[in-house]
DOLO-269065 format. One line per 4 residues: number of its first residue (from 1); their letters; for each residue x, y, z of C-alpha. Coordinates in nm, 4 decimals. Example, Ala and Ser with C-alpha at 12.3 -4.5 7.8 and 13.67 -1.06 7.14 Angstrom:
BEGIN
1> AS> 1.2300,-0.4500,0.7800  1.3670,-0.1060,0.7140 $
This chain:
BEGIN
1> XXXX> -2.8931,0.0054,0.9140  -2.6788,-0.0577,1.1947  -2.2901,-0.0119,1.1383  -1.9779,-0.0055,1.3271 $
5> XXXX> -1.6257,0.0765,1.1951  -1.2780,-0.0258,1.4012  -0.9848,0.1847,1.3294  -0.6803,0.2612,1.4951 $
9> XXXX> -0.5221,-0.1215,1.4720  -0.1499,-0.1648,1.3940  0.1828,-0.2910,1.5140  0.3736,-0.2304,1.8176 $
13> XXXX> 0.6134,-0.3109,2.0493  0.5484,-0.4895,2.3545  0.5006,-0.2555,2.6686  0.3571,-0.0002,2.3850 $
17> XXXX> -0.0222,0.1583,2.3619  -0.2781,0.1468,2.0714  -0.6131,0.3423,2.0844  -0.8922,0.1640,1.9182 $
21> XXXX> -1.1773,0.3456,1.7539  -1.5330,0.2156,1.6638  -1.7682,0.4891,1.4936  -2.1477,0.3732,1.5543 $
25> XXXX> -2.3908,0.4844,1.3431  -2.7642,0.3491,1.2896  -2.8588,0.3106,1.6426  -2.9474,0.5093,1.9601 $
29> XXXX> -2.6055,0.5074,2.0474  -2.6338,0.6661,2.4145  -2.8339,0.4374,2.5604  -2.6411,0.1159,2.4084 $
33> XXXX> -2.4332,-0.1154,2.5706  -2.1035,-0.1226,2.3490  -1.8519,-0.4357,2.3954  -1.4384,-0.5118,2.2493 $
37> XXXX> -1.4192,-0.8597,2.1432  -1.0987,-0.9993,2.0306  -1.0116,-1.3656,1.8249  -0.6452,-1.4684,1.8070 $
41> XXXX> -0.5643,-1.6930,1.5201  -0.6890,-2.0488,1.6387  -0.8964,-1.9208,1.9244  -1.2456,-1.8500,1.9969 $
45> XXXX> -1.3921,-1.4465,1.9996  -1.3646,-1.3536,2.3475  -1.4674,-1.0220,2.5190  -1.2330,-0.7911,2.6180 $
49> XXXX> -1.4107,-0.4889,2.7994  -1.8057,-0.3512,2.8028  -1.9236,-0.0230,2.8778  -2.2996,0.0729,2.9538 $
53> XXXX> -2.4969,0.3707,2.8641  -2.4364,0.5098,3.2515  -2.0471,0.4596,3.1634  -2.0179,0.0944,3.3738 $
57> XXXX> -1.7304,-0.0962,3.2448  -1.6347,-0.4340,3.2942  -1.2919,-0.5942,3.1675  -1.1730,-0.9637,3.0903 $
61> XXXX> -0.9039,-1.0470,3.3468  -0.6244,-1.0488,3.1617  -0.6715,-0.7352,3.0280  -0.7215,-0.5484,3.3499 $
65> XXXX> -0.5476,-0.2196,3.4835  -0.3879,-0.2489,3.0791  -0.6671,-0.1579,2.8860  -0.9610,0.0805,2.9274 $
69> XXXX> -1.3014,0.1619,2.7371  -1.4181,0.4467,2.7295  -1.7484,0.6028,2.4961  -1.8176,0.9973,2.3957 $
73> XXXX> -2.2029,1.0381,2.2906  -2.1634,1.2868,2.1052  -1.9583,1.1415,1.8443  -2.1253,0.7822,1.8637 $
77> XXXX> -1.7939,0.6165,1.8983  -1.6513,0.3838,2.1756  -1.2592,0.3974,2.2634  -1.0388,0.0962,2.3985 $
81> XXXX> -0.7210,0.2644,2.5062  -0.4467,-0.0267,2.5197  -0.1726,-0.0026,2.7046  0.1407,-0.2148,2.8409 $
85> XXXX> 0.0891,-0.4360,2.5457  0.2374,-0.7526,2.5457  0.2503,-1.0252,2.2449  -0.0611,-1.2183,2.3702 $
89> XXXX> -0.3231,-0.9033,2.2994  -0.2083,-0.9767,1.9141  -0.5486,-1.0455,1.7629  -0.8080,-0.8726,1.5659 $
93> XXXX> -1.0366,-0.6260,1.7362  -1.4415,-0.6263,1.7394  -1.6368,-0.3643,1.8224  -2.0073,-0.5231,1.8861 $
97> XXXX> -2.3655,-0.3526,1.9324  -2.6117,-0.6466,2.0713  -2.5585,-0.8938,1.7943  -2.3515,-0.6653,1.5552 $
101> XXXX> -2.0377,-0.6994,1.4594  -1.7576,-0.4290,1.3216  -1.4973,-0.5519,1.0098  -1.2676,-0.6084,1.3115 $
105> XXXX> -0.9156,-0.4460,1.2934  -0.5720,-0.5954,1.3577  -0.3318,-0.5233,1.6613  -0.0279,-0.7179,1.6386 $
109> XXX> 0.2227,-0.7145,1.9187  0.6149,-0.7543,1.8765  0.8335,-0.9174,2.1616 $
């Protein structure tokens, strides 16, 4: 059974840092592709970075040179280190596996 838990969500500051967690479990993690989606009240789910098993990433625009993904094998979990955050990253984070979803956590950001 395939499952994926976010943590590491909160509030902050703009021009502050969150690191976002998502513990895999359930799958061959080391050879998955591993995404960070994001939905802002009102707005569709759009993706915010991918990384492949070879440790390829690819970033939306608007989040690039702010945010980075990163994955450790080992521990089956994918990272999404956030920084410079400004009030328009304020959504809920999802971590997604192919067509698996997380709970999604919450990252609000303060002007």
């Amino acid at each position: 059974q395939v499952q994926l838990v976010e943590s590491g969500g909160g509030l902050v500051q703009a021009g502050g840092s969150l690191r976002l967690s998502c513990a895999a479990s359930g799958i061959i993690f080391s050879i998955s592709v591993m995404g960070w989606y994001r939905q802002a009240p009102g707005k569709r789910r759009e993706l915010v970075a991918v990384i492949t098993s070879s440790g390829s990433t690819n970033y939306a625009d608007s989040v690039k040179g702010r945010f980075t993904i990163s994955r450790d094998n080992a521990k089956n979990t994918v990272y999404l280190q956030m920084n410079s955050l400004k009030p328009e990253d304020t959504a809920v984070y999802y971590c997604n596996y192919n067509t698996r979803w997380g709970p999604g956590t919450q990252v609000t950001v303060s002007s």
